[in-house]
C-alpha positions as CSV (number, residue, x, y, z in Angstrom):
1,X,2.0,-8.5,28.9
2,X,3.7,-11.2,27.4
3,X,1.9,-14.1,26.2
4,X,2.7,-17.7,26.4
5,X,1.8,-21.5,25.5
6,X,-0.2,-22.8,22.9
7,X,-1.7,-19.0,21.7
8,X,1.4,-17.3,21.8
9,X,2.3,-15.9,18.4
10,X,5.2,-16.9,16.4
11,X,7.1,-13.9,15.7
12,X,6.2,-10.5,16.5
13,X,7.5,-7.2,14.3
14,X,7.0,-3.6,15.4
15,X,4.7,-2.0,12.1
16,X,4.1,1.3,11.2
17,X,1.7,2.7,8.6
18,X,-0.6,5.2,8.0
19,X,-3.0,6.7,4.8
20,X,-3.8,10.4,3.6
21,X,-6.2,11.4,1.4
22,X,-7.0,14.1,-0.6
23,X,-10.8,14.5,-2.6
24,X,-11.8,17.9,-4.7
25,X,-14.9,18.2,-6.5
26,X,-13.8,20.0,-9.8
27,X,-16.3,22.8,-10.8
28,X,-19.4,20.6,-10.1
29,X,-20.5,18.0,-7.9
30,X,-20.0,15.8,-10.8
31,X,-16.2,15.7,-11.1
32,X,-13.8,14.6,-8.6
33,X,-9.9,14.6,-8.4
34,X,-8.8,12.1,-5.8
35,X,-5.2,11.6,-4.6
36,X,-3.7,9.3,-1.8
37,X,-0.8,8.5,-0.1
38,X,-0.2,5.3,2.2
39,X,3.1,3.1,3.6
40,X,3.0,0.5,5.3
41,X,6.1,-1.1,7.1
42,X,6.0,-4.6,8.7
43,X,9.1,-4.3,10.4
44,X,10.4,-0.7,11.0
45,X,13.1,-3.0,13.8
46,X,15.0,-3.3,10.0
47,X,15.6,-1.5,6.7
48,X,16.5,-2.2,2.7
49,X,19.7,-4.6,2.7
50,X,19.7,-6.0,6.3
51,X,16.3,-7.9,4.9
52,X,17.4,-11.3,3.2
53,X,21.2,-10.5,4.2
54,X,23.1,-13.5,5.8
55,X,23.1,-12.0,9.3
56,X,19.0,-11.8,8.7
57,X,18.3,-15.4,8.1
58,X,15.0,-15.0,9.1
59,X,14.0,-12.3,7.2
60,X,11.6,-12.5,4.4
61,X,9.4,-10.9,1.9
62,X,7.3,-9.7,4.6
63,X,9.5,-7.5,6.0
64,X,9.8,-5.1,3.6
65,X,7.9,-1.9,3.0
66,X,5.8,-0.5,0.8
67,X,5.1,2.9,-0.3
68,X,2.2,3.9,-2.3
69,X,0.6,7.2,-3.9
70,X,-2.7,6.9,-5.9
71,X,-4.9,9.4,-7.8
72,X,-7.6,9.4,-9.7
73,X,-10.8,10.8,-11.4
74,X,-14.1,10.2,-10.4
75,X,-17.5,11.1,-13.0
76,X,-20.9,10.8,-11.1
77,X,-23.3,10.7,-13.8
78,X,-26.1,10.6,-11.7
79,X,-26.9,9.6,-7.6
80,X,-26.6,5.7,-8.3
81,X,-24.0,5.3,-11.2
82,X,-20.0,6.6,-10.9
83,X,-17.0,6.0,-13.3
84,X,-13.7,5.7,-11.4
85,X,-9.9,6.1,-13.9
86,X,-7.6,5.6,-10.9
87,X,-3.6,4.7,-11.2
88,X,-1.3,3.3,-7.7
89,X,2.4,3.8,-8.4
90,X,3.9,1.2,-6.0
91,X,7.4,1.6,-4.0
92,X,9.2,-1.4,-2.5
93,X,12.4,-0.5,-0.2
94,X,15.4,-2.3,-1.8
95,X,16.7,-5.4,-0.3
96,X,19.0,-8.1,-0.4
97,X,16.5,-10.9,-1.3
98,X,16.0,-12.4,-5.2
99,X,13.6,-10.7,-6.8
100,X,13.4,-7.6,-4.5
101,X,17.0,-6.1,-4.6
102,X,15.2,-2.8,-6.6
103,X,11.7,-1.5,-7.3
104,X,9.6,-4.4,-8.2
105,X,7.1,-3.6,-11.5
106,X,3.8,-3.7,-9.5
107,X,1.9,-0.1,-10.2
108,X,-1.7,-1.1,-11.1
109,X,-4.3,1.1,-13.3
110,X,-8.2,0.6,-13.1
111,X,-11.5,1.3,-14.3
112,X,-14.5,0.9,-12.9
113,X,-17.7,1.4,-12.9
114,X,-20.2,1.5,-10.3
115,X,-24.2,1.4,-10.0
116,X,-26.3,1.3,-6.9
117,X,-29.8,0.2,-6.5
């Protein structure tokens, strides 16, 4: 059903995405391995260069998608205190706008730590 009028929305993009993941305790119940797989597409209607091309003028940033596998460790040292080491190696698609024409430098590593009460 189409919408119209004032809450109709501006522009709308066929998306596709989805997430795996993947959790082994490592000898004990204290150490986990962790590792995870997502992608995310905003726009599966077009791909790498046609986004920011001339024929695309309306096109942009959010178009493009992303591609992301993480793993990590996890240390419980007790029920209410974890330690999470955990690095995302980040995948753009290539395209034809500035600043996006290869991989863009945006993998991200983290510590944390965490305590419940």
């Amino acid at each position: 059903m189409e919408k119209s009028g004032a809450f109709a929305p501006l522009y709308i993009r066929p998306f596709d995405g989805a997430y795996f993941s993947f959790l082994q305790h490592l000898g004990s119940p204290k150490h986990q391995l962790v590792m995870k797989y997502d992608w995310y597409d905003p726009n599966r209607s077009v791909k790498g260069r046609q986004i920011g091309d001339a024929a695309s003028k309306y096109l942009t940033p959010a178009d493009i998608r992303f591609d992301t596998f993480g793993f990590g460790y996890v240390l419980y040292f007790n029920e209410n205190m974890k330690a999470t080491i955990w690095y995302d190696r980040v995948w753009n698609e290539s395209t034809s706008i500035d600043g996006f024409e290869g991989d863009i430098p945006d993998n991200v590593f983290t510590t944390r730590i965490q305590y419940r009460f």
